[in-house]
C-alpha positions in Angstrom: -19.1 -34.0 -31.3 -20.1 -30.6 -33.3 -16.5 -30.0 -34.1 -16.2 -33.8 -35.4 -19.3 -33.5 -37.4 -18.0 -30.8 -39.5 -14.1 -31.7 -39.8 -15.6 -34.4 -41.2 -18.0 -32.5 -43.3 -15.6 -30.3 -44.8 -13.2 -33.4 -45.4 -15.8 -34.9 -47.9 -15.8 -32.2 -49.9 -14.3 -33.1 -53.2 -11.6 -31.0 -54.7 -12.5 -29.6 -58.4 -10.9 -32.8 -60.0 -12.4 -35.1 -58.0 -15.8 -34.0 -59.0 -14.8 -34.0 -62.4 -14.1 -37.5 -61.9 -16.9 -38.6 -60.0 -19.0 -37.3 -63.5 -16.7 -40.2 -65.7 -19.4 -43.0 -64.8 -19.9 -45.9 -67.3 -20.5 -45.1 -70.6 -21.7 -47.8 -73.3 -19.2 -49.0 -75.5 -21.2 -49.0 -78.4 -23.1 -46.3 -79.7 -27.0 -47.7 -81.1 -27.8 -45.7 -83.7 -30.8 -43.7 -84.4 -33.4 -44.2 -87.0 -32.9 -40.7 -88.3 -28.8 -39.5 -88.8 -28.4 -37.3 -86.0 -27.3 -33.4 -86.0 -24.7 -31.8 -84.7 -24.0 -32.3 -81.1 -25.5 -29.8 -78.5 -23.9 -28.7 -76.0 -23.7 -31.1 -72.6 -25.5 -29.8 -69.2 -23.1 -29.0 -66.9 -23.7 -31.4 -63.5 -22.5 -31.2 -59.8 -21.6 -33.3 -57.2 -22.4 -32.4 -54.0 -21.8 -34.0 -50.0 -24.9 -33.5 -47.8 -24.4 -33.8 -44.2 -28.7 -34.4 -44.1 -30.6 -36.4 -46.1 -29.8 -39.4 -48.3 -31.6 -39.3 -52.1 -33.4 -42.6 -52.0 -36.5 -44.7 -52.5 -39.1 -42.0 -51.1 -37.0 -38.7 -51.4 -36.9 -38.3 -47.6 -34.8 -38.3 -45.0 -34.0 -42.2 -43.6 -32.8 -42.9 -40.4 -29.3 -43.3 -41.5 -29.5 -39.5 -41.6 -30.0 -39.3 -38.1 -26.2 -41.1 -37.8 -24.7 -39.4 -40.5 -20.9 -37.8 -40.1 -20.9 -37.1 -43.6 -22.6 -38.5 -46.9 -21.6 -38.3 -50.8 -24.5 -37.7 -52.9 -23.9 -40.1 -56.4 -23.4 -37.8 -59.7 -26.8 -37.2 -61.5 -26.2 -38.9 -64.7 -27.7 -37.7 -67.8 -31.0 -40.0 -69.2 -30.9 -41.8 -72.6 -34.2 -39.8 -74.3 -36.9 -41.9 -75.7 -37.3 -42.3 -79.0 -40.4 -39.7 -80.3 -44.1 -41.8 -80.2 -44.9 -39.2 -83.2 -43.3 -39.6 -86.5 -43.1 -36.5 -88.0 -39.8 -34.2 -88.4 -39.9 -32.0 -85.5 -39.7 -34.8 -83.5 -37.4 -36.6 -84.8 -34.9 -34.0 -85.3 -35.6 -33.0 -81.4 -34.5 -36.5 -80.6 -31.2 -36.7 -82.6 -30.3 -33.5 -81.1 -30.9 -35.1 -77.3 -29.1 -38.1 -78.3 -26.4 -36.6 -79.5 -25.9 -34.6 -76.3 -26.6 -37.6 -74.0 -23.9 -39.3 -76.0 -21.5 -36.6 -76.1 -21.9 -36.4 -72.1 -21.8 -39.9 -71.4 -18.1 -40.1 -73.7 -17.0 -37.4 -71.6 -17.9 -39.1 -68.5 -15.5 -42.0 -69.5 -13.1 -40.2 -70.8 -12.3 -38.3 -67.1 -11.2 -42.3 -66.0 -9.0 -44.8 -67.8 -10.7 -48.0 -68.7 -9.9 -51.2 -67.0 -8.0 -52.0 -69.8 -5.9 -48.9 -69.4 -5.2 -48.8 -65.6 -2.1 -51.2 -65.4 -2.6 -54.7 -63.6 -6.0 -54.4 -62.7 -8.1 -56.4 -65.5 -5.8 -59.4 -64.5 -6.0 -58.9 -60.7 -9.9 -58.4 -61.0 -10.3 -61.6 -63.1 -7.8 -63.4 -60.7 -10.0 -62.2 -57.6 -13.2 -63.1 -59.6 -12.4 -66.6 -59.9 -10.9 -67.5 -56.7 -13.0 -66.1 -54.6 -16.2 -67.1 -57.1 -15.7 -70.5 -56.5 -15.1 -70.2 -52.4 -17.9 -68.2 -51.9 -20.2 -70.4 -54.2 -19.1 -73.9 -52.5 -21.7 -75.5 -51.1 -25.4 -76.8 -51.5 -28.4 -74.8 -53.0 -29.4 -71.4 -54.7 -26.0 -69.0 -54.3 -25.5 -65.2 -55.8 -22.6 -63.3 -55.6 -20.9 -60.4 -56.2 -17.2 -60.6 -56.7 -17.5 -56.2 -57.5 -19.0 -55.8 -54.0 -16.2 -57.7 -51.7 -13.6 -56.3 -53.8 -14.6 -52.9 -52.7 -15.1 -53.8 -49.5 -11.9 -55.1 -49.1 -9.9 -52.4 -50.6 -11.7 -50.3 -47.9 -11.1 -52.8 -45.1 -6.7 -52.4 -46.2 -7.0 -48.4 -46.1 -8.4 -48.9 -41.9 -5.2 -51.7 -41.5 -1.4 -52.0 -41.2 1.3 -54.6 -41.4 0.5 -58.3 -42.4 -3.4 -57.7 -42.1 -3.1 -55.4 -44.7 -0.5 -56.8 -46.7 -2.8 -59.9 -47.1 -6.0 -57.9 -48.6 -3.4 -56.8 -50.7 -2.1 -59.8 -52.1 -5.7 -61.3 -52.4 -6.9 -58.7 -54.5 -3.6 -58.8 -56.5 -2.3 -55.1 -55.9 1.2 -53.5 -54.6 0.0 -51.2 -52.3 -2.8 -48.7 -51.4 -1.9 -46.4 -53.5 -2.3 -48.5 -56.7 -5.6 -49.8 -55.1 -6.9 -46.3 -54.8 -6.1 -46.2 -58.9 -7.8 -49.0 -59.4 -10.7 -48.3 -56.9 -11.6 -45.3 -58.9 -10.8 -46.4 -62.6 -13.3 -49.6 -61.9 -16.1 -47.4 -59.7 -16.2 -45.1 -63.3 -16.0 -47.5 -65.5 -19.2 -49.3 -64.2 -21.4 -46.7 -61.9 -24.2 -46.3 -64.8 -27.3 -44.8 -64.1 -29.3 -43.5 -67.7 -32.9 -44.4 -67.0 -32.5 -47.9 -69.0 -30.0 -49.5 -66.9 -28.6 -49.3 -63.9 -25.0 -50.0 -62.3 -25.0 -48.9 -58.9 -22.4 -48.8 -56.3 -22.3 -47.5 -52.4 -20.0 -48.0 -50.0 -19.9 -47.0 -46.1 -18.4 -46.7 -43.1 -20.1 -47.3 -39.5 -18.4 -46.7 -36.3 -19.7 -47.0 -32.8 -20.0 -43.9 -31.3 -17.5 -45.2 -28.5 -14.6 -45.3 -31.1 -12.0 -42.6 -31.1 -11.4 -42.6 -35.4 -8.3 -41.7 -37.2 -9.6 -38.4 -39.1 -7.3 -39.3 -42.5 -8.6 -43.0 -42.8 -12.1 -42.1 -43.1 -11.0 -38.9 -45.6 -9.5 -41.8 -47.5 -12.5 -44.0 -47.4 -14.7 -40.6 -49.0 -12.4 -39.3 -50.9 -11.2 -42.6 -52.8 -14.2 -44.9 -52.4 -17.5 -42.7 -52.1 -17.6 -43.9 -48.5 -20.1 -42.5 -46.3 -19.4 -42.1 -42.8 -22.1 -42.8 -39.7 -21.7 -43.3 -36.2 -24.4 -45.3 -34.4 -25.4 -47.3 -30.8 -24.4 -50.6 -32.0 -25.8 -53.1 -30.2 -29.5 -51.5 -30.6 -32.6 -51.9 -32.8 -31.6 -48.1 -34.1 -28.6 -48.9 -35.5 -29.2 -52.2 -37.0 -32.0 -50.4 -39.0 -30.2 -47.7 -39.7 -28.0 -50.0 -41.6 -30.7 -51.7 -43.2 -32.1 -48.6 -44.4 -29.1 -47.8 -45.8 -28.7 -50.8 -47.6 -32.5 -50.6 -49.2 -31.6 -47.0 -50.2 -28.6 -48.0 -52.2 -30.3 -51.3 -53.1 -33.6 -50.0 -54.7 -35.3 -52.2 -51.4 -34.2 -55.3 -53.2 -32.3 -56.0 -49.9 -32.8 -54.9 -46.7 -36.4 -53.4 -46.8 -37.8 -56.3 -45.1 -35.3 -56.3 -42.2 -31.9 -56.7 -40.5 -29.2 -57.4 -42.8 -26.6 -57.3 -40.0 -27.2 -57.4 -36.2 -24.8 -55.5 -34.3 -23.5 -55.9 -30.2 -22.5 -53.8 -28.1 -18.7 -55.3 -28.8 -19.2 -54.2 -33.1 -16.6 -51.3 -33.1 -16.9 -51.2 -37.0 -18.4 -52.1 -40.1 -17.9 -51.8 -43.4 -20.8 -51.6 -46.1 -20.2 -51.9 -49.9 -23.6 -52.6 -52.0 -24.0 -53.5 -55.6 -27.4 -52.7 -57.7 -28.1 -53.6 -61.2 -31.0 -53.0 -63.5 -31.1 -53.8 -67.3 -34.1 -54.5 -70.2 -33.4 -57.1 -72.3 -32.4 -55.6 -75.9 -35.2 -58.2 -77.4 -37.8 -58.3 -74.3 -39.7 -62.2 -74.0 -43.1 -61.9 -75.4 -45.8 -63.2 -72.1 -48.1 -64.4 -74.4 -45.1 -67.6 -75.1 -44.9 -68.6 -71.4 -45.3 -72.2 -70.6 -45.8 -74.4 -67.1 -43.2 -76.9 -67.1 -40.7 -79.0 -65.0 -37.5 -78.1 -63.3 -35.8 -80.4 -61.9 -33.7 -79.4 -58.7 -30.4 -80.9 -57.4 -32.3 -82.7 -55.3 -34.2 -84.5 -58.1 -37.7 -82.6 -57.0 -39.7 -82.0 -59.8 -41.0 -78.5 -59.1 -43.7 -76.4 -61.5 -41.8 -73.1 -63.0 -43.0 -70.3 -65.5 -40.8 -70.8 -68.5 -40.6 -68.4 -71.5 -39.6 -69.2 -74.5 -37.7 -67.1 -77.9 -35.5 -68.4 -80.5 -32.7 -66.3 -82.0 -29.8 -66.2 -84.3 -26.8 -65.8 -81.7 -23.7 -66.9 -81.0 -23.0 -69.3 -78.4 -20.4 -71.9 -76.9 -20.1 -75.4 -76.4 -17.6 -77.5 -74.7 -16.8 -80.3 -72.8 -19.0 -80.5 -69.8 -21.8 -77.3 -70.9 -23.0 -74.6 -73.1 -23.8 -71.3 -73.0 -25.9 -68.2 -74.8 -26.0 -64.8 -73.3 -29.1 -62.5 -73.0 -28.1 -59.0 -74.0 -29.3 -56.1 -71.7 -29.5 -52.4 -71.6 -26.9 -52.8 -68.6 -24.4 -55.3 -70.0 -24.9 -59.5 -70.6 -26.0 -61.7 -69.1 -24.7 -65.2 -69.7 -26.5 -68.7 -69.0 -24.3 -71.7 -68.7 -26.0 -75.3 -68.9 -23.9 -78.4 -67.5 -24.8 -81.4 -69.3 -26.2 -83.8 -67.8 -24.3 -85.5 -64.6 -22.4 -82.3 -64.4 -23.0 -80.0 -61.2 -22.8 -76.1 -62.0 -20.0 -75.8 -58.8 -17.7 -78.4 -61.0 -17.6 -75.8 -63.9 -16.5 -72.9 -61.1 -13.4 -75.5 -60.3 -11.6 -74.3 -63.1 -10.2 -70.7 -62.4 -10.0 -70.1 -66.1 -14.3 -70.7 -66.5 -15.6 -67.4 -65.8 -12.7 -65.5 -68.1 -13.4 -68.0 -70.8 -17.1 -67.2 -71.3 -16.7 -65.2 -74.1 -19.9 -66.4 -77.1 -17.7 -64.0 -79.6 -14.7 -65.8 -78.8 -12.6 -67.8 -81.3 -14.7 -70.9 -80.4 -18.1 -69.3 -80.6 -20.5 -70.6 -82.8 -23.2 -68.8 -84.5 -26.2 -70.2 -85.4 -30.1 -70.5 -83.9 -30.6 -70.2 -79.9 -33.8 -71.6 -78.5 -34.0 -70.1 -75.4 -36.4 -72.2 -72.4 -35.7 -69.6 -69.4 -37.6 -70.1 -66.2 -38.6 -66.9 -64.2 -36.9 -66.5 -61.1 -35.9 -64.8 -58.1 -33.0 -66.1 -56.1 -31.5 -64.7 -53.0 -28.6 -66.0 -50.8 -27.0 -64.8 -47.2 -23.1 -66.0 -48.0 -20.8 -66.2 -44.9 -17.6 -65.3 -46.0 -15.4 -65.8 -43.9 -14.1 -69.2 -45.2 -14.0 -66.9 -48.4 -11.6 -64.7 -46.9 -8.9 -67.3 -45.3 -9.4 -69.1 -49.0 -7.9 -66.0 -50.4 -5.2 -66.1 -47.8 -6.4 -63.3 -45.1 -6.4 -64.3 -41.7 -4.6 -62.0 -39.8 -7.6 -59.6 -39.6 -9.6 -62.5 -38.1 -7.2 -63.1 -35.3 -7.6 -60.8 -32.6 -3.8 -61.3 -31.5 -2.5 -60.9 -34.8 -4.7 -58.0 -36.4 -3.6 -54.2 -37.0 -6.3 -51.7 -37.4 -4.1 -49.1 -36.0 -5.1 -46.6 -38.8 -8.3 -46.5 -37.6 -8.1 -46.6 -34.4 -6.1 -47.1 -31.2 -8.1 -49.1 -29.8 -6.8 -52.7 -29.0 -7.6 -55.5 -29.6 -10.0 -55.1 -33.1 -10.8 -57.9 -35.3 -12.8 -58.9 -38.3 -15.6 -60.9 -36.3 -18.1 -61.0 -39.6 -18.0 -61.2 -43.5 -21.1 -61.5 -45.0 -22.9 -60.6 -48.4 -26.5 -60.9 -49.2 -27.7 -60.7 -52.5 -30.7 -61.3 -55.0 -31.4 -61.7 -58.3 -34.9 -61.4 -60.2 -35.0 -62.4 -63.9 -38.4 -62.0 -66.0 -39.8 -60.9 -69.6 -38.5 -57.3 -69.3 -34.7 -58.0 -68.1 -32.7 -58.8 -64.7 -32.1 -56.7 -61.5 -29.6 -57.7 -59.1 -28.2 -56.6 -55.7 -25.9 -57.3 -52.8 -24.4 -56.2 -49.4 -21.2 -57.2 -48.6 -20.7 -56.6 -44.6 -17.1 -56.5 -42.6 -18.1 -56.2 -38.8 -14.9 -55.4 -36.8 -15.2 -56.7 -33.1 -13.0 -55.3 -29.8 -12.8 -55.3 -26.1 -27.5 -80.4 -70.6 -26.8 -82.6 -73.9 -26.4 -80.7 -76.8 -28.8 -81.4 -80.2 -27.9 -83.6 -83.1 -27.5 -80.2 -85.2 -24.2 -78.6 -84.3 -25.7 -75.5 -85.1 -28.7 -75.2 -82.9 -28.1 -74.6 -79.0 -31.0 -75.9 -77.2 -30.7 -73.4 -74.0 -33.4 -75.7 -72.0 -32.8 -74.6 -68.5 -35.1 -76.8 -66.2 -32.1 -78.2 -64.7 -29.7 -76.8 -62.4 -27.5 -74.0 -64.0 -25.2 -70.7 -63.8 -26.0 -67.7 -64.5 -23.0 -64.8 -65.1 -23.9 -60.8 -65.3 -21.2 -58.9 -66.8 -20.5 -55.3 -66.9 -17.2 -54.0 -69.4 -15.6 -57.0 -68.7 -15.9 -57.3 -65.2 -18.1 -59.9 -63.3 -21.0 -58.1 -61.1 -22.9 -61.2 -60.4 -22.8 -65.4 -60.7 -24.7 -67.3 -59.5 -26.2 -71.1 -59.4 -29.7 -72.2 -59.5 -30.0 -75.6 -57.8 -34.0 -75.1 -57.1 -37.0 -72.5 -57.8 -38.5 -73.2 -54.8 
């Protein structure tokens, strides 16, 4: 076991470019200027990534039981922080500020320039809004609150075809729209860069990881894939006990900022769970023009179910751009972490009719050709919505089943062992909206088994959610979160 421990240690180690790359995390795509013009740049700090083999960097700065497990474990790049803006107005301060900025910026444009942008890497925009939409509206069928992150399967699925072979692998393939691993890998890292944010304003997050029962004989090379190309920790654990089922949880509240799995299981493991597959996503943004408290109102929302239920609303009104079509509108909330985007049905319309349409989520674009811009009067309940999705009807939607069939699955880069099978697919996830902004986060989990109407004014959008409605968080153009709000209760 010592000798497994540190092959796989040294395996994790990045090469030279991959720690470059693993410093190209999102960058904004606008620069906000400062009040003051800002002096010449100074010079970036230069920032490591290292691979501890004890000790995970997480709520409390301790080590978490998932240590105890741990093969291996990438530590996250330590991303420069936006500075404040100075509280005194003199000079001195000011020009210390531009001079921060300007270095923060400079580092956070070389960060995105180590990585092509989705719109660079061939394919991938296309096959990501594809993926987005069909497997948005399986995942999302139903009745009731639903959240889901389209960012967190797809990772876990490009993880799940490195550990197979054959059909099972050429069907994760064609459901996430690529031509084999290797372009995967390309986009795996382009879209890990392009998003992983971290500047002390906002917050894109991503973790992915590997756990294997410590019965399992493990191909070496498949889990120096999973590290190398996907940040993929790697554990081994008694499944089947209360240890490992909380050192997965811990795990997941680590990554999650305890927005999931600090309050329990998020998976329970059997003796039989050879596998599973982890892949969070955490976001954290301030709205650019924060709700005032002081203009909350008690009012009704009415749920799907026609209950009229009591809700905190607050209220602004702002000159924005927004959409309306047949069927709904929609405004977006700007945020220090990307937008988020509100979409009201009209009335007699259900929020999972709108998800129908595989073009709905690409089209909701306020600055599009069809945005109109004029005065938004924003009615925006608080809430905190949280969903446990089983995906597996997700997963045969999108055309893989061979994984799920213990005759017919390959795991063979993994492992020898015979038969393994996909046996769960899950993804819990939360979102809490309030005055300040949003924070969101899921867990998807692969557990392998073996042995309203508009106003007269065409030019006013009445955003009055207390109905039923969507809600869309975007990140450079791809979809982290949507969701549907049936009820607040």
């Amino acid at each position: 076991m010592t000798d497994r421990y540190k092959r796989a240690n040294e395996a994790l180690h990045p090469t030279d470019k991959a720690v470059e790359g693993a410093l190209s995390g999102g960058a904004p795509r606008k620069r906000r200027s400062p009040l003051r013009a800002a002096l010449p740049a100074a010079v970036a700090a230069v920032l490591a990534v290292a691979l501890l083999v004890n000790g995970v960097p997480g709520l409390g700065g301790g080590t978490t039981a998932s240590a105890a497990y741990a093969l291996a474990q990438p530590a996250y790049p330590d991303l420069p922080k936006m500075p404040a803006e100075p509280t005194a107005d003199s000079e001195a301060a000011w020009e210390q500020f531009n001079e921060d900025y300007s270095a923060w910026w400079d580092a956070w444009r070389a960060y995105r320039n180590e990585a092509p942008g989705l719109d660079e890497q061939a394919g991938l925009l296309t096959a990501l809004e594809d993926f987005t939409a069909g497997s948005t509206a399986l995942a999302l069928a139903g009745e009731g609150n639903g959240v889901y992150s389209p960012v967190s399967l797809w990772f876990a699925l490009a993880m799940l075809a490195e550990t197979t072979e054959e059909d099972s692998r050429r069907e994760i393939l064609d459901a996430l729209g690529a031509e084999d691993v290797e372009q995967l890998r390309a986009w795996a890292d382009t879209l890990w860069h392009a998003l992983y944010t971290d500047d002390g304003t906002a917050a894109v997050l991503l973790g992915t990881s590997m756990w294997l029962n410590e019965g399992v004989d493990f191909n070496q090379d498949t889990l120096d894939a999973l590290a190398g190309h996907y940040y993929a920790g790697s554990y081994q654990v008694p499944m089947g006990t209360g240890e490992a089922d909380q050192a997965l949880a811990d795990w997941t509240a680590e990554q999650t900022r305890g927005l999931i799995g600090a309050d329990g299981k998020v998976l329970e493991t059997t003796p039989d769970t050879l596998m599973v597959l982890a892949s969070t996503l955490y976001a954290m943004g301030r709205w650019v023009n924060e709700f005032q408290p002081e203009n909350n109102t008690d009012d009704v929302f009415t749920a799907a179910d026609g209950t009229q239920q009591q809700a905190e609303f607050m209220h602004r009104t702002e000159d924005a751009n927004f959409i309306r079509r047949e069927g709904y509108q929609a405004a977006a909330l700007n945020s220090t972490a990307g937008q988020v985007v509100f979409v009201l049905p009209d009335e007699g319309v259900a929020p999972r009719d709108l998800l129908a349409d595989p073009d709905f989520l690409g089209s909701l674009d306020v600055y599009g050709e069809d945005g109109i811009y004029g005065e938004v009067q924003w009615s925006l309940p608080k809430f905190d919505v949280s969903s446990d999705l089983d995906l597996k009807s997700t997963l045969t939607g999108l055309g893989i089943t061979s994984v799920l069939d213990p005759e017919a699955s390959d795991f063979s880069p993994l492992t020898s062992t015979e038969p393994v099978w996909l046996d769960q697919a899950k993804q819990i996830a939360r979102v809490q909206v309030d005055e300040q902004g949003f924070q969101a986060a899921a867990v998807t989990l692969l557990a392998m088994s073996g042995a309203g109407a508009p106003e007269d004014d065409p030019r006013i959008c009445v955003m009055d959610l207390d109905r039923p409605f969507l809600f869309v968080i975007r990140s450079d153009d791809a979809v982290l979160f949507a969701g549907v709000v049936d009820s607040l209760a």
